[in-house]
SERO-4910 file (N, C-alpha, C, O; in steps of 0.05 Angstrom, whole numbers):
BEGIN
 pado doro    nc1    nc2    nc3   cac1   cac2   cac3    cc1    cc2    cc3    oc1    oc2    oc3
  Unk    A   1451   1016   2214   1435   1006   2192   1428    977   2198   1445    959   2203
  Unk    A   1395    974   2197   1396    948   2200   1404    922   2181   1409    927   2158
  Unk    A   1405    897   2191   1416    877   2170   1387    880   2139   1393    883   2115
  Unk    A   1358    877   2153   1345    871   2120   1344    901   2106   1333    905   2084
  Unk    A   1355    918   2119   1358    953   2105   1386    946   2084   1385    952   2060
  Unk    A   1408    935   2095   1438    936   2072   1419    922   2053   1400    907   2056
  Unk    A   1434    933   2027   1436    919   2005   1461    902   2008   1479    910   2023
  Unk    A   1466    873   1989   1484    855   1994   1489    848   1966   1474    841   1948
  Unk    A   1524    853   1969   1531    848   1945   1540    817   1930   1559    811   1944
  Unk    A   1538    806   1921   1553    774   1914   1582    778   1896   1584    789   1874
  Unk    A   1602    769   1908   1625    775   1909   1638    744   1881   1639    721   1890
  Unk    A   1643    747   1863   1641    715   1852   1685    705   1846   1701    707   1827
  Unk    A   1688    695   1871   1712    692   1876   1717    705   1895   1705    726   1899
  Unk    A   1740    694   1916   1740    698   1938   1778    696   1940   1787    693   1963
  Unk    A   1789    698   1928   1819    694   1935   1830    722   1939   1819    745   1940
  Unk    A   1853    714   1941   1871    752   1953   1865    771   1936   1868    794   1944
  Unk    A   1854    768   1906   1853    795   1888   1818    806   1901   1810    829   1902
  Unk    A   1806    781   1909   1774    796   1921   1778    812   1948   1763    829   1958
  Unk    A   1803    802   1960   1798    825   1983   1796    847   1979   1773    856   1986
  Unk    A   1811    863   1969   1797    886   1962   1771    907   1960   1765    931   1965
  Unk    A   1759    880   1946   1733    890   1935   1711    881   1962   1699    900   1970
  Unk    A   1707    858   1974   1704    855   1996   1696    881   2014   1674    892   2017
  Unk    A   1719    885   2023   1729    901   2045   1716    928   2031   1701    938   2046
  Unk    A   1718    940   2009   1708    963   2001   1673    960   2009   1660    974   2025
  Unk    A   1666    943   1996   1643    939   1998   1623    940   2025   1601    949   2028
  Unk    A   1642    926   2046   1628    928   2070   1639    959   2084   1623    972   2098
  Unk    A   1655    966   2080   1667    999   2093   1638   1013   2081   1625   1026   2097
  Unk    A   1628   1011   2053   1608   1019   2037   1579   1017   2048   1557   1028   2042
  Unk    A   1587   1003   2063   1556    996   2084   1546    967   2071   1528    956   2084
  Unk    A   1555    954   2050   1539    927   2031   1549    894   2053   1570    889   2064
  Unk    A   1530    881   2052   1528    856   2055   1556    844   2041   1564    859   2023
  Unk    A   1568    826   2045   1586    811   2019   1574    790   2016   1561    785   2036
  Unk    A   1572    774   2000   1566    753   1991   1589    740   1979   1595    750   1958
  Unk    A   1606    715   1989   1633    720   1967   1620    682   1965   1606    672   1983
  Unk    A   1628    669   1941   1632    650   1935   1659    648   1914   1665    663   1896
  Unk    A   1672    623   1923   1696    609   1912   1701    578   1913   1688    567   1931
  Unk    A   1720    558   1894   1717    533   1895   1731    528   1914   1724    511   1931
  Unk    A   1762    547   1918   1777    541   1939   1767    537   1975   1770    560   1985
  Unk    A   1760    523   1991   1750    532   2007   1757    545   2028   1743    557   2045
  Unk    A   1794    541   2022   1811    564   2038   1811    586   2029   1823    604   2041
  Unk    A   1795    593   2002   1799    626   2002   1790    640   2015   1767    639   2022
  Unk    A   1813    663   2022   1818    683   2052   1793    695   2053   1783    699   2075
  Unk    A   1775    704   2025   1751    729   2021   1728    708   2035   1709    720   2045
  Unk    A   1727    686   2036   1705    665   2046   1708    669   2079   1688    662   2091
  Unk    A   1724    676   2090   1725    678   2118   1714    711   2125   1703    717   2146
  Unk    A   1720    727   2106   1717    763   2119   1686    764   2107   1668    771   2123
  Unk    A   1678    758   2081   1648    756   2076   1634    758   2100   1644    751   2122
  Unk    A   1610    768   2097   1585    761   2116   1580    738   2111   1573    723   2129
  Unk    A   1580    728   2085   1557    703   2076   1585    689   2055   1600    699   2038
  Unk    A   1583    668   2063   1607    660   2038   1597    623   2047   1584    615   2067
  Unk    A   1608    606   2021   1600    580   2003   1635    576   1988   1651    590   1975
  Unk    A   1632    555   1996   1657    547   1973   1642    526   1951   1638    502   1949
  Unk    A   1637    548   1937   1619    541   1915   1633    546   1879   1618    558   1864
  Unk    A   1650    540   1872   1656    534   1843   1641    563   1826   1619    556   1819
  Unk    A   1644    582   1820   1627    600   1806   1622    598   1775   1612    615   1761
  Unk    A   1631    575   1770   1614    563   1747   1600    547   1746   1588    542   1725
  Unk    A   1599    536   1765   1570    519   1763   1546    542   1774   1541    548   1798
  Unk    A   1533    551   1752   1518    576   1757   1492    557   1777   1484    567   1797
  Unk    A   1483    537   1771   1463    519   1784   1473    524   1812   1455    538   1823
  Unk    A   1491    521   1829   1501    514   1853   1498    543   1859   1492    548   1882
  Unk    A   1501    564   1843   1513    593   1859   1487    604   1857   1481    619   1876
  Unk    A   1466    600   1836   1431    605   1843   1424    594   1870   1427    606   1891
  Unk    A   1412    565   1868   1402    558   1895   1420    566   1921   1408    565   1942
  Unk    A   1453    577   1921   1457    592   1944   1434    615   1953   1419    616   1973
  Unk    A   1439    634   1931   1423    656   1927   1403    655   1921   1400    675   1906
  Unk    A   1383    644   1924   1358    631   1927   1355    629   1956   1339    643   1969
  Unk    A   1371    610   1968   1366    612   2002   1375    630   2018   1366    633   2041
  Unk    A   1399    649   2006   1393    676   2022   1369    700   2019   1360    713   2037
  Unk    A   1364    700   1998   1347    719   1992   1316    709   2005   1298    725   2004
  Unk    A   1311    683   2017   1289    672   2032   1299    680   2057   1284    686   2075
  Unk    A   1327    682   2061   1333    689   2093   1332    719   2087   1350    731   2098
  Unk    A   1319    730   2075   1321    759   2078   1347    775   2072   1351    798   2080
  Unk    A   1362    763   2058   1388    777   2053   1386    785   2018   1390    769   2000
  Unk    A   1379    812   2017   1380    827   1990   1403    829   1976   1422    844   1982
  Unk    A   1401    815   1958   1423    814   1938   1413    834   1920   1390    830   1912
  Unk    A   1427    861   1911   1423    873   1887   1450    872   1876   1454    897   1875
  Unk    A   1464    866   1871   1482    863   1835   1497    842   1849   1491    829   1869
  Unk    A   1520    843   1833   1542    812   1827   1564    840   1812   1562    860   1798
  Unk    A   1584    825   1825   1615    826   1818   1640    802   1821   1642    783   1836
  Unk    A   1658    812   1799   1684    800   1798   1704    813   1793   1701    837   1787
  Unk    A   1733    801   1795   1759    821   1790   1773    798   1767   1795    803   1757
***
């Protein structure tokens, strides 16, 4: 499957409870998208695409996703745990 064929999911938190979801996601065939404030969180390193980005500052976590979706990376939905 090519990269602009996956759909890509945005992952919103990135610490040990998102691995999970992560990892399901890409076995699933999906892009991850993970953002978190921590910038050691573990899910920011296994992501395809990851920002240590605060997920409440919704301003900061748009213009991420704003410049992937210009790089061709299809975001269809958003999740959290």
């Amino acid at each position: 499957m090519g990269m602009k064929s996956q759909k890509a999911l945005l992952v919103l938190g990135a610490g040990q409870d998102q691995i999970f979801m992560i990892r399901s996601a890409q076995e699933m065939g999906f892009l991850t998208v993970a953002v978190d404030a921590d910038e050691m969180a573990p899910g920011l390193k296994i992501a395809d695409y990851s920002r240590a980005i605060d997920y409440s500052d919704i301003n900061k976590v748009i213009k991420y996703c704003e410049r992937l979706i210009k790089q061709y990376i299809p975001l269809k939905g958003v999740t959290t745990m």
